[in-house]
C-alpha positions in Angstrom: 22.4 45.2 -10.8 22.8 48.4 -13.1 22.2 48.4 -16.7 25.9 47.7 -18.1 24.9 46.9 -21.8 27.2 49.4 -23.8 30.1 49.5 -20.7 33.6 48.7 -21.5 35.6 46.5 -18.8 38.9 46.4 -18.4 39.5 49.0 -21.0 38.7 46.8 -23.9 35.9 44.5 -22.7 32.5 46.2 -24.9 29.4 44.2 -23.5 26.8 44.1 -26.2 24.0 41.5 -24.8 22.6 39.8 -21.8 23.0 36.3 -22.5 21.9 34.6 -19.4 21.3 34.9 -15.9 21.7 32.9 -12.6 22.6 32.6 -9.2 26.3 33.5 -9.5 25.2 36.0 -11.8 24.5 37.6 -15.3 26.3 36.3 -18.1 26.8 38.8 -21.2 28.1 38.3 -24.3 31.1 41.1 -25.3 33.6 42.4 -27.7 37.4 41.9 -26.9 38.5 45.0 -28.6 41.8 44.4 -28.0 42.0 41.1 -29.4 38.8 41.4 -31.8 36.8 38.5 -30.6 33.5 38.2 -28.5 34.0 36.6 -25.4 31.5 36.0 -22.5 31.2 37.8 -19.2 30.1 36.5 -16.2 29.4 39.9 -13.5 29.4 38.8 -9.8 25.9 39.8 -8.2 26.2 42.3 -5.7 25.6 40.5 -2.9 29.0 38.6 -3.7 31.1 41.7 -5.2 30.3 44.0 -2.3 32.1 41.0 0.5 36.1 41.2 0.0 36.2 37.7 0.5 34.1 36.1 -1.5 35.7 38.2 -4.3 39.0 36.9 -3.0 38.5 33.7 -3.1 36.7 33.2 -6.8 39.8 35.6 -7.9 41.7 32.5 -6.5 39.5 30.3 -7.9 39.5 31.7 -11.6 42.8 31.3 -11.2 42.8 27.9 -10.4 40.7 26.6 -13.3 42.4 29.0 -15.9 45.1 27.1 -15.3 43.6 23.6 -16.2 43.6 24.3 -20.6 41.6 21.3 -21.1 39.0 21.2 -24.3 36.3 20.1 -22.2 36.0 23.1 -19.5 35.2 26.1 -20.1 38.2 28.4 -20.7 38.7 31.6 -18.2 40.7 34.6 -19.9 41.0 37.3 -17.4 39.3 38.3 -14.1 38.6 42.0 -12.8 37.6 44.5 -10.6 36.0 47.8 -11.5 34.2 49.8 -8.8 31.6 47.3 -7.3 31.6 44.9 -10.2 33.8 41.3 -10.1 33.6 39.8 -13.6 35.4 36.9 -14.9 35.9 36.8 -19.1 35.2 33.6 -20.8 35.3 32.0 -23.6 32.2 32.3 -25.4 30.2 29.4 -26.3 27.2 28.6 -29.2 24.9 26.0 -28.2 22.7 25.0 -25.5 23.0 23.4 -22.3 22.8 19.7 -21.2 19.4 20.6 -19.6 18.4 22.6 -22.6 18.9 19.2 -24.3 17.1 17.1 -22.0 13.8 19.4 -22.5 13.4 17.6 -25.4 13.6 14.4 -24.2 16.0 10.9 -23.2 19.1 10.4 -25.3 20.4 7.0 -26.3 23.6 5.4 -24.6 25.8 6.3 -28.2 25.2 10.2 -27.1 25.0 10.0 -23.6 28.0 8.3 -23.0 30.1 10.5 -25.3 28.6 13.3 -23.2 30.0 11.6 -19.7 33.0 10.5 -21.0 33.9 14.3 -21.9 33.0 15.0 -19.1 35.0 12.6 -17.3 38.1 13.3 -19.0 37.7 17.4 -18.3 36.4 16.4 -14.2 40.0 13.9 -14.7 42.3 16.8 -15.8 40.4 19.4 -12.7 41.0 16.7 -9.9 44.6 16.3 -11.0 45.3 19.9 -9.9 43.3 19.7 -6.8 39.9 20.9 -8.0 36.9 19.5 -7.3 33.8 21.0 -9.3 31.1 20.2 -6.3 28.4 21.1 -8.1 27.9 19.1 -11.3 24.8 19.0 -13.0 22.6 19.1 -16.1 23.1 23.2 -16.6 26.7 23.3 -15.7 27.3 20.9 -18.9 27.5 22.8 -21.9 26.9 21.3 -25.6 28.4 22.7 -28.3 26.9 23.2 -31.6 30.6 21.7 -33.5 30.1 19.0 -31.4 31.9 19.6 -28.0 31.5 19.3 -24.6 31.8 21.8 -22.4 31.6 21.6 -18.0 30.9 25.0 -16.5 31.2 26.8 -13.4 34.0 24.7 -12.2 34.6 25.8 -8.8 32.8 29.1 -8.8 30.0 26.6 -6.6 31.5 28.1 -2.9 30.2 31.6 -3.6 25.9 30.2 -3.9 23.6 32.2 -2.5 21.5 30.6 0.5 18.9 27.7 -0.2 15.3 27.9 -1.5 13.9 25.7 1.2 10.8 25.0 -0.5 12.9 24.5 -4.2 13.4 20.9 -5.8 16.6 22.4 -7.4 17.9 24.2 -4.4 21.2 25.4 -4.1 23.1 24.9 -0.8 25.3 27.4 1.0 28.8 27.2 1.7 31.5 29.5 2.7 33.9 27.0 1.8 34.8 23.3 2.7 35.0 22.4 6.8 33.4 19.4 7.6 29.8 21.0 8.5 29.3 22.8 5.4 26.6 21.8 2.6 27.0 22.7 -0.5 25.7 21.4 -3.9 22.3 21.2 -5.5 19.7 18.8 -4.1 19.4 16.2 -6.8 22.9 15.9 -7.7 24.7 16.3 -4.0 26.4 13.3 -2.9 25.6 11.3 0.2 29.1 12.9 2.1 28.2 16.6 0.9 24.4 16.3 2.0 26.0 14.9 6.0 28.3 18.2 5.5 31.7 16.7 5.3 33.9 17.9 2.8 33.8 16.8 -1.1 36.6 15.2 -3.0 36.8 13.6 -6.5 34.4 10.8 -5.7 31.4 13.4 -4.8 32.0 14.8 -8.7 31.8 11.4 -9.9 28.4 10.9 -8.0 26.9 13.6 -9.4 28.2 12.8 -12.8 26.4 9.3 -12.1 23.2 11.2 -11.3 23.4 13.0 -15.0 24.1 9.6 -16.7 21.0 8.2 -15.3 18.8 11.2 -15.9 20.1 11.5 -19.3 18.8 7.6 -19.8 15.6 8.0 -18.2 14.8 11.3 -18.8 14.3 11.8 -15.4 16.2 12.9 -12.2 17.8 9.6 -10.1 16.7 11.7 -6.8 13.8 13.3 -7.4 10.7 13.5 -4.7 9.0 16.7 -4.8 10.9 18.4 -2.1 14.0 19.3 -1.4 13.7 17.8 2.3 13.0 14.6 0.7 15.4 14.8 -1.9 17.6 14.9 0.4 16.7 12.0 2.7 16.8 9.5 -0.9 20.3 10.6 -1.5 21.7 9.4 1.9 19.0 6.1 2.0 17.5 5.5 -1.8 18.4 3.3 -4.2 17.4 5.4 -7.9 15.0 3.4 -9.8 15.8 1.1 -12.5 16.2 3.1 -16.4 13.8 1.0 -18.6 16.3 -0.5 -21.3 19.8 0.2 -20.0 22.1 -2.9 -20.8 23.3 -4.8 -17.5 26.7 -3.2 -17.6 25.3 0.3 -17.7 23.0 0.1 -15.2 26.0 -1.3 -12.8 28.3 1.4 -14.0 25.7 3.8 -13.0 25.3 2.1 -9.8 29.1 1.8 -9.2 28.5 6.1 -9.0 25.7 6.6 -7.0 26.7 3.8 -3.9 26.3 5.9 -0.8 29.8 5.2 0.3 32.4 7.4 -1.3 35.1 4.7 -1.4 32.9 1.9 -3.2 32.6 4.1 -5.9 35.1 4.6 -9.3 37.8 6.3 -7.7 39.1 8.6 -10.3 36.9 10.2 -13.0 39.6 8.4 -15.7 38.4 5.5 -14.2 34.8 6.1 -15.0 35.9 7.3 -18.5 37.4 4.0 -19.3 34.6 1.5 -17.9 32.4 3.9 -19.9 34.5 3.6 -23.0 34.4 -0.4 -22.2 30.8 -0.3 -22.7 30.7 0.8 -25.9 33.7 -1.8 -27.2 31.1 -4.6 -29.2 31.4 -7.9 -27.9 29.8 -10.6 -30.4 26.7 -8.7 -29.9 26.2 -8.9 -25.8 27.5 -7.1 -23.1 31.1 -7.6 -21.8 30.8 -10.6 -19.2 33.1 -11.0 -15.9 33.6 -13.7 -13.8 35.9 -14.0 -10.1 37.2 -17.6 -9.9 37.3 -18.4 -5.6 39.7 -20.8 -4.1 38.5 -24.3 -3.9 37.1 -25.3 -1.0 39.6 -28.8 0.5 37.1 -31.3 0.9 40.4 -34.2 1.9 41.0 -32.2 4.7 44.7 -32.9 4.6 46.6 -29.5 5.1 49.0 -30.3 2.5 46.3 -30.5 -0.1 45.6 -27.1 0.3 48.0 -25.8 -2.7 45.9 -27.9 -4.9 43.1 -26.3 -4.4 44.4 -22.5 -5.1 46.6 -23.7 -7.8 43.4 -25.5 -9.6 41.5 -21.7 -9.2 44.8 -19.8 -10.7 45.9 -21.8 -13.1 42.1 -21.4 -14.2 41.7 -17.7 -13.7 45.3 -17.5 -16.4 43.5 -19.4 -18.7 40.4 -16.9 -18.5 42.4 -14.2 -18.6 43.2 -15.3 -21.8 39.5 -15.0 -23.3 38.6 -11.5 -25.4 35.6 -9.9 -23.9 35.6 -11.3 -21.1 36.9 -9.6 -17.9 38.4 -11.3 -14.8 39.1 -10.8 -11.7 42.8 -10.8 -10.6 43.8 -13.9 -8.0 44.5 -11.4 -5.1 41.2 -10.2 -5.0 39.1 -13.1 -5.8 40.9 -15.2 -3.4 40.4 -12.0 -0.7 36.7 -11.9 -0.8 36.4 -15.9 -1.7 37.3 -16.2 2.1 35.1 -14.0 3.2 32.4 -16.1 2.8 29.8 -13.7 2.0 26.8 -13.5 0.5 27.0 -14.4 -3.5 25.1 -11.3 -3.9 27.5 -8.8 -1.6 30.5 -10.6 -3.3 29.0 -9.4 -6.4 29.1 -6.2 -5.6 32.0 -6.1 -3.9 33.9 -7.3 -7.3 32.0 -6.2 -9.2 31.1 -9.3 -11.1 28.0 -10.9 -12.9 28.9 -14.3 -12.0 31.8 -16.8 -9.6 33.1 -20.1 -9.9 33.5 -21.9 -7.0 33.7 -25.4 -6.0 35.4 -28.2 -3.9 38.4 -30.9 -4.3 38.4 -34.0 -2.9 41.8 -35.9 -3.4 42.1 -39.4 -3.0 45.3 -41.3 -3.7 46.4 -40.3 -7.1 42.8 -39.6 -8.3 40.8 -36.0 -8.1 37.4 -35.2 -8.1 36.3 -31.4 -8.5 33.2 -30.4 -8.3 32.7 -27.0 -10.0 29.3 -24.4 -10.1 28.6 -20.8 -11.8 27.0 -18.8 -10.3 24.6 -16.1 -10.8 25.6 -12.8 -8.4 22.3 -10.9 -9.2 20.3 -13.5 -7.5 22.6 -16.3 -6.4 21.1 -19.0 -8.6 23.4 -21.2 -10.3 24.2 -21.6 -14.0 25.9 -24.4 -14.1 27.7 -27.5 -12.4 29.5 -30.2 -12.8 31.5 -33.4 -11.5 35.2 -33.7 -12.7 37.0 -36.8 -12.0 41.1 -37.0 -12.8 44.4 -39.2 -12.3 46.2 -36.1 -10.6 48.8 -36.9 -13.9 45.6 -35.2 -16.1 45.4 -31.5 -14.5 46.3 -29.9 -16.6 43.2 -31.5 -18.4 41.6 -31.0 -15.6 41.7 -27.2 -15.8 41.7 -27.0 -20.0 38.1 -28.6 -19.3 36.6 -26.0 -16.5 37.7 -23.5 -17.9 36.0 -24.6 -21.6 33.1 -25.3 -19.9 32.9 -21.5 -18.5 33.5 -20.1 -21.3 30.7 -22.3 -23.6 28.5 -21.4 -20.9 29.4 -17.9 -20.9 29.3 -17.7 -24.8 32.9 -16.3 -25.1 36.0 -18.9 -26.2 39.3 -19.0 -26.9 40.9 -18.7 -30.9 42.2 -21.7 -32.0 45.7 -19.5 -31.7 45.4 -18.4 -27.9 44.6 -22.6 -27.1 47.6 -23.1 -29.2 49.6 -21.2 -26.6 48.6 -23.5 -23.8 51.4 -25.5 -22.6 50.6 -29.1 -22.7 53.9 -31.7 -22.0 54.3 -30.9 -18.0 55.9 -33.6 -15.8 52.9 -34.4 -13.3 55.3 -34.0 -10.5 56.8 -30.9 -11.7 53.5 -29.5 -12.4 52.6 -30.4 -8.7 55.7 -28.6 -7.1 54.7 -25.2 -9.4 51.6 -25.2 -7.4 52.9 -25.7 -4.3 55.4 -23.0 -5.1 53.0 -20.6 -6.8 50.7 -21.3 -2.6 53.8 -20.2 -0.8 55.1 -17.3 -3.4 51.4 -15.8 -2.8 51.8 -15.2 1.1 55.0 -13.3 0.8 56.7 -13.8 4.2 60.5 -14.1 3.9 59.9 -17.9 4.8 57.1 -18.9 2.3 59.1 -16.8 -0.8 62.0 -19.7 0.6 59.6 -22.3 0.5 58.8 -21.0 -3.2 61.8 -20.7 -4.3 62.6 -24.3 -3.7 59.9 -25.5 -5.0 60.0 -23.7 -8.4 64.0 -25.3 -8.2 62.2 -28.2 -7.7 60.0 -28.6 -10.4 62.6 -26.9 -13.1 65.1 -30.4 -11.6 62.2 -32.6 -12.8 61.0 -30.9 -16.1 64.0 -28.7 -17.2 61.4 -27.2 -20.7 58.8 -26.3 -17.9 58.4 -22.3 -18.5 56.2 -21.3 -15.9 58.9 -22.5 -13.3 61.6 -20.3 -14.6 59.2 -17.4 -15.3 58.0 -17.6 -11.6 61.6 -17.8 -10.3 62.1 -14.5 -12.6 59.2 -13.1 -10.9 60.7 -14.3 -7.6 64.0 -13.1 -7.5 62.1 -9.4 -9.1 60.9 -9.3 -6.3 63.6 -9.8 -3.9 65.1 -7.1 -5.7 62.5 -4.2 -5.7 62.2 -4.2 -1.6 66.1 -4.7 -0.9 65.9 -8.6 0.5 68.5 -8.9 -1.7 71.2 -6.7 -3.7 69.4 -5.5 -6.8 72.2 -6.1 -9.1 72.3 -9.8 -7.9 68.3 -10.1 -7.9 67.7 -8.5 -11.5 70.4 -10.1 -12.7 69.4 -13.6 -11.8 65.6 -12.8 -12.6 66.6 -11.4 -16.0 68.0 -15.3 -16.7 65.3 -16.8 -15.6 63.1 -14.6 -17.3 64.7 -15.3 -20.9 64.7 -19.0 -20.3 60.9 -19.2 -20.1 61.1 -16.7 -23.3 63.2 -19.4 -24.9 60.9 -21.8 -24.2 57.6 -20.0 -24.6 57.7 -17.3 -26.0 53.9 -16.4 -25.5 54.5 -16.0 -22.1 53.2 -11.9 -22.1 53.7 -11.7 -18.6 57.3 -12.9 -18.7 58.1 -10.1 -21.8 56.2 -7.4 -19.4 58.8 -8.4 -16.7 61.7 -8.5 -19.2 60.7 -4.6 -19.7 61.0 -4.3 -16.1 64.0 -5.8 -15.8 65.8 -4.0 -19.5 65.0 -0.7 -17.3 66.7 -1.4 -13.6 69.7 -2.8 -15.3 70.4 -1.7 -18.2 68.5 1.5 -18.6 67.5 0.6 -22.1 64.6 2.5 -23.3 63.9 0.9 -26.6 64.1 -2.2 -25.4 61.7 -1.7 -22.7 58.9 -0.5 -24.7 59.6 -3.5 -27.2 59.1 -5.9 -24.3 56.3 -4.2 -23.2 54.6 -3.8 -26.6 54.9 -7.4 -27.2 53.3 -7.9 -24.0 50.2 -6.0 -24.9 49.9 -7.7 -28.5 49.8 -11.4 -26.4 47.7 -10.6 -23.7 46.0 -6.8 -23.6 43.3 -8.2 -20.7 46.5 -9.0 -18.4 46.6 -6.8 -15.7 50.1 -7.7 -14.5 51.1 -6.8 -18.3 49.3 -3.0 -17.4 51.1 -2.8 -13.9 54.5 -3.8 -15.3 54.4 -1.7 -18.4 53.0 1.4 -16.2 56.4 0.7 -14.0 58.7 0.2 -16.4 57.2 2.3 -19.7 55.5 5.2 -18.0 57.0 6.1 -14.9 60.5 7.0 -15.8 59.9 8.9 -18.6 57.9 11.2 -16.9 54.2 9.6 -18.3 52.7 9.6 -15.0 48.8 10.4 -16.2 49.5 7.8 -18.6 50.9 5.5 -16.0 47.6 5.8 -13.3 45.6 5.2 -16.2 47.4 1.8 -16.5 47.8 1.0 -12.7 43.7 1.8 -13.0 43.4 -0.5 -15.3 44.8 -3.6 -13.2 42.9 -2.3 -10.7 39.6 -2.7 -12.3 40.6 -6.3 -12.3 42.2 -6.6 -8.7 40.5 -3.6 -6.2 41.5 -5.2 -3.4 45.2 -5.8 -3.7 47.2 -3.7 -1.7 50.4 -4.4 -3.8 48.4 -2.8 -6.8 46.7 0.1 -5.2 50.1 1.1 -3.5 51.5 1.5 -7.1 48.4 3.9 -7.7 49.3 5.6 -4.6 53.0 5.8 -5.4 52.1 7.0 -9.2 49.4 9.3 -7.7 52.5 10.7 -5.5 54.6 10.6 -8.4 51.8 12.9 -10.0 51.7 15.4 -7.1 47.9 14.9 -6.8 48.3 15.0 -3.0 45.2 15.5 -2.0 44.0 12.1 -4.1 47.1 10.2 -2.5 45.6 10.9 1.4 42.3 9.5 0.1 44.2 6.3 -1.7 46.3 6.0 1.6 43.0 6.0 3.9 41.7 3.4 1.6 44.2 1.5 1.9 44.2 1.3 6.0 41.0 0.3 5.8 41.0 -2.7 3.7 44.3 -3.5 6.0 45.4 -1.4 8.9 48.1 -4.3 9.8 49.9 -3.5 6.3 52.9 -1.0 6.6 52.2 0.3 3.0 49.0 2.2 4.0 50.6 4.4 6.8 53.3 4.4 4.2 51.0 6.2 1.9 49.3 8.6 4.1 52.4 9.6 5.4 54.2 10.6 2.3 50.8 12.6 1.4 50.6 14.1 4.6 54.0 15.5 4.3 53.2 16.6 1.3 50.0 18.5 1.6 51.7 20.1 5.1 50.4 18.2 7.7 53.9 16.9 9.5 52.8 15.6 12.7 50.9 13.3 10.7 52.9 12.3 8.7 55.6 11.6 11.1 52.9 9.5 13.1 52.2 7.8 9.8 55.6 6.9 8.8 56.7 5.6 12.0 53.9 3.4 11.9 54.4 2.0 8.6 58.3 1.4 9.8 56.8 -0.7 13.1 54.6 -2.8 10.7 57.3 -3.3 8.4 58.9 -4.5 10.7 61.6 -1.9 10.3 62.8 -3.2 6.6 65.5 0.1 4.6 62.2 1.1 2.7 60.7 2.4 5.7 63.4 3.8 7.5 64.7 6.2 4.2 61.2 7.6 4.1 60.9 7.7 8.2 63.8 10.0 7.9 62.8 11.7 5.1 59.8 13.3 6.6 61.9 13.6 10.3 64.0 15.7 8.4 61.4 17.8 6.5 59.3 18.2 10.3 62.1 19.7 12.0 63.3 16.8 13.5 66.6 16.3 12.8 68.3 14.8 15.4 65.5 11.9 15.1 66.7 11.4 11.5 70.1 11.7 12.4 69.0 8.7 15.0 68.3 6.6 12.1 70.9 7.3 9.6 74.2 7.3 11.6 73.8 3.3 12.7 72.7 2.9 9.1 75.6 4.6 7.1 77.7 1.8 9.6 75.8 -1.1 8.4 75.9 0.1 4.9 79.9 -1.0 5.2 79.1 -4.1 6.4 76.2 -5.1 4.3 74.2 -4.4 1.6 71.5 -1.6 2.9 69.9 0.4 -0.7 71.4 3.1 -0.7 68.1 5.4 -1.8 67.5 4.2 2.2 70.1 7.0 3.2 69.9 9.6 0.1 66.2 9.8 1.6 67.2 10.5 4.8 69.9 13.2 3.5 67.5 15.2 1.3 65.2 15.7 4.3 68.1 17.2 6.1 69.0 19.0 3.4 72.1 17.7 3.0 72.7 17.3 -0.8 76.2 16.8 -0.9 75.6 13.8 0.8 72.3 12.8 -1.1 74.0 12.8 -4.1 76.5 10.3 -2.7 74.0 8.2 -2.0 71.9 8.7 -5.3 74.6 8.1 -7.1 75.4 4.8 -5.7 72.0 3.9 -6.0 72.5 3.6 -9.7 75.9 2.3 -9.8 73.8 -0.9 -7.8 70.7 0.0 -9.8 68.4 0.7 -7.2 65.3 0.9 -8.1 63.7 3.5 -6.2 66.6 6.0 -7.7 63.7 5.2 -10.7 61.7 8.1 -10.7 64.5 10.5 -11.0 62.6 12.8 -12.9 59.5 12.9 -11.1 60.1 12.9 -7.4 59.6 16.3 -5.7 62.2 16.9 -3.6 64.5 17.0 -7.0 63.0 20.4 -8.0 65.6 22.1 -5.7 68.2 21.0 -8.1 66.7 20.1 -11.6 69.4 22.6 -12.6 72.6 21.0 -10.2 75.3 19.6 -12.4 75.1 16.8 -10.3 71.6 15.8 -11.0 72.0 16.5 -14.7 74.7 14.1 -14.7 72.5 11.4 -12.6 70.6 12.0 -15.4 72.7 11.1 -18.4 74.0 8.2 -16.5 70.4 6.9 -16.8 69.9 7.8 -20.2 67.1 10.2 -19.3 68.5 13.4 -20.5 66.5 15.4 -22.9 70.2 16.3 -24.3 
């Protein structure tokens, strides 16, 4: 490259020193003339600058990540072209590199986890947009000397110059990102990019996993002496143990590097907030967590069945209650508690140091449970122990497991939180709850009956029992969201319900999370929400129901959608395999317009369950989306044959018929729908769907508009949905607007 010291780019651009050199380049430092401040200037090698493309696409790419403003990536000012020299202006940096810092040895968790958190939030703000950095390491982290953090190169990786086959640190080539390609540096690549498939989110946080580990140990997690072999530990090798790294950092770490992309975090805000966890003190000793499994029915009498998932719930709420300890969420402990694996792989799959399991063995009106902790890191047990009970003492019963964990764990409840246990229950009432709460968890239109009366039931019997109304609130919720019944009539009666176990407990966080739910599908009343949901978080900030609710009713309306996956991440980390949780993600993550992140949530999804509608729900919407409409439609007509054809589906069915070109299949689906709208209650969003595929607005905005007249709730994210950006400025949607008491005016 020709001497350019002294040259002016741009017409104002002096550069005044060489400041570092690599293979994308030479880096100077220069003199903004114009604005009278140094910047730095990264010059394109020749190689790159003399091929159109290349140039074209890291124009594009500048672009791209000038766009992204966040503190914690580098800032891109300007990009040009002069003769044979590409340059992109920076802003200029004083400090040294992460590997700079490493040079002088190991840091401490304190420092290095205030780097990877940075960096975590700045790789969260790039994936939102679409970018992926794919080529994360030690030099491409930059540390300030005020005290910042700084990611580099963020998608400049696509233009590296061919591999050093004989190099450790060798630099893979890629023209750009079909399945085929490598790209990456050997050390730091992840599992998918070394087999030449393409790189999403999750191969950032891998390689963001490989720093963490080689900033504790001071030494690279895949390291072998070539890059051959390098390359062969990434796909097969575990890294080896960092001397001194607490239990939950060394599983954090692990979480990153698993060679499977979807068994890793799957966001980088994800990473940032198990990171942050870590560092939260906790009497002195890392954060504990613990999966409760369904009780194994020694009786063998069928109808015994909902005492033994309603002893392991009832436990897993008291838990829940503990501070510092995390628990696992029913769906998901019950999930992989039939699975009957391994301790060791149920570990891992939850993500858990220990699990309670255990039998019941009725017998006339007495109980006997036997109950052991267990040790996931090698299976060995902690502790056991015989309970015997009159089935009129469960409650007793469960007050006792669950003390015993938590002595053996050495985390408790305050005297306040045992306080809020309810204690007078009629025994029979109590009984019909758990037979309720057994039929309410599988969902079908005939078990949520079966719940229903039950919960009656038990209310008949013990008319101060609050867990009986607040499940009928959830209940008839519920009913509401997916159109089984009118929402007006649903929200109405689960609001009632919902207040009543208030009246009589008003501890219940759960119950004032829903209540926030509720105060925003009928009433639209802002302040009122976030009081419910605030109270919510001051009784029970571990909940994860209390994060899912107040991300649906707090967040999502008003536009808070980072905010809002943050939340839905949070339940998450406490139920991964709930499909009724992850779809939220998905929907916020839709919401969000991080399409390409929505696909990957959606494929997820159909493979924990590809019998579940929701899934093909997901990847259809994203597909659409991201321009894919064959498969979308193929998606979405899935989802509508596995749900077995419920309004939800349909609406979105002809949705995406409408935006594919096919709209006489819409039409198909509408027309015999606008007829039984007459007749019965069908949601309207169902055909306002349909309509704005067509783009027929004048009769979406029929529709709409009766969707809040009955209060909807997928009329919800008004301010948010895509297909609104037509007419954000239509009289008519400004007015849907004030009707909703979301106008900014």
């Amino acid at each position: 490259m020709p001497q350019l010291i002294g040259r002016v780019l741009g017409g104002h651009y002096r550069l005044v020193d060489e400041i570092g050199a690599g293979g994308m380049g030479v880096v100077y430092r220069a003199h903004d003339e114009r604005l009278e401040r140094d910047v730095a200037i990264k010059v394109l090698p020749e190689e790159l600058a003399g091929d159109p493309d290349r140039v074209a696409r890291f124009e594009r790419e500048a672009k791209a990540v000038a766009r992204l403003e966040h503190p914690n990536i580098l800032s891109i000012h300007d990009f040009g072209i002069e003769g044979n020299i590409s340059y992109a202006v920076m802003e200029l940096l004083e400090g040294e590199s992460l590997r700079g810092r490493l040079s002088a040895g190991a840091l401490g968790w304190q420092e290095a986890a205030g780097v990877a958190m940075a960096v975590a939030e700045g790789l969260a703000a790039a994936h939102a947009k679409g970018i992926v950095h794919r080529d994360l390491k030690p030099e491409n982290i930059f540390l300030t000397s005020d005290g910042r953090v700084k990611i580099l190169d963020f998608g400049i990786a696509r233009l590296l110059l061919p591999v050093d086959e004989g190099a450790e640190t060798a630099t893979l080539p890629s023209m750009g990102t079909a399945a085929g390609a490598v790209m990456g540096t050997v050390g730091y690549m992840s599992p998918e990019q070394v087999r030449g498939e393409p790189a999403d989110a999750r191969s950032d946080i891998f390689a963001l996993g490989c720093v963490l580990h080689e900033m504790l140990a001071g030494c690279r997690a895949f390291a072998t002496g070539s890059a051959a072999g390098t390359l062969a530990a990434v796909l097969t090798d575990k890294p080896p143990p960092i001397a001194g790294a607490a239990p939950e950092v060394a599983r954090l770490i692990e979480r990153c590097l698993r060679k499977e992309a979807g068994d890793r975090f799957h966001s980088a805000a994800e990473l940032k907030s198990a990171i942050g966890a870590s560092l939260t003190p906790t009497s002195g000793r890392d954060r504990p967590s613990i999966a409760v499994f369904p009780f194994v029915n020694m009786s063998g009498a069928k109808e015994d069945d909902y005492l033994c998932e309603g002893l392991a719930e009832e436990i897993i709420n008291l838990l829940t209650r503990i501070p510092g300890l995390r628990v696992i969420a029913r769906t998901s402990a019950f999930a992989v508690g039939r699975m009957e694996l391994d301790v060791r792989e149920a570990g891992t799959r939850l993500d858990v140091e220990s699990i309670l399991e255990g039998s019941v063995r009725r017998a006339g009106p007495r109980v006997r449970v036997t109950a052991q902790l267990v040790t996931t890191s090698d299976g060995s047990h902690l502790w056991s122990e015989n309970f015997d009970h009159e089935l009129t003492d469960v409650l007793a019963l469960e007050d006792e497991i669950a003390a015993a964990i938590a002595e053996r764990l050495r985390v408790g409840l305050k005297k306040e939180e045992r306080d809020q246990r309810p204690r007078e229950v009629d025994v029979e009432a109590h009984t019909l709850f758990l037979e309720g709460r057994y039929y309410f968890a599988r969902g079908t239109p005939e078990a949520l009956a079966q719940a229903k009366a039950r919960f009656e039931s038990a209310i008949e019997r013990d008319p101060d029992f609050a867990l009986a109304f607040d499940s009928l609130a959830e209940l008839y919720w519920y009913l509401g969201l997916f159109g089984q019944l009118p929402p007006q009539e649903a929200f109405s009666q689960s609001t009632w319900y919902a207040m009543r176990a208030l009246e009589l407990d008003d501890t219940l966080a759960e119950t004032h999370a829903l209540l926030g739910m509720l105060r925003k599908e009928l009433d639209y009343n802002w302040p009122e929400v976030e009081r419910e949901n605030r109270r919510a978080r001051e009784l029970n900030p571990h909940s994860p129901l209390v994060h899912l609710r107040y991300a649906i009713s707090g967040l999502l309306p008003l536009a808070r959608i980072d905010e809002a996956i943050a939340e839905v991440e949070a339940t998450l980390n406490k139920d991964p395999l709930s499909l009724f949780v992850r779809w939220w993600l998905a929907a916020m993550v839709y919401l969000g317009r991080y399409w390409e992140r929505m696909l990957d949530e959606g494929r997820h999804m159909v493979a924990l369950d590809p019998t579940h509608f929701l899934g093909h729900w997901v990847v259809g919407m994203a597909s659409i989306e991201s321009g894919a409409p064959d498969e979308a439609v193929t998606a979405l007509e899935k989802a509508h044959e596995l749900s077995g054809g419920i309004p939800f589906t349909l609406g979105f069915l002809a949705y995406v018929y409408g935006r594919a070109g096919r709209s006489d299949d819409a039409r198909k689906l509408l027309e015999p729908t606008e007829r039984a709208a007459a007749e019965a209650y069908i949601p309207p969003s169902t055909l306002a769907l349909g309509y704005v595929g067509l783009d027929d607005w004048n009769a979406a905005f029929d529709w709409w508009n009766r969707a809040i007249e009955v209060r909807d709730p997928f009329i919800m994210p008004i301010k948010t949905y895509s297909f609104f950006d037509p007419v954000r400025r239509d009289p008519r949607y400004l007015t849907m607007l004030r009707r909703m008491k979301l106008s900014d005016g």
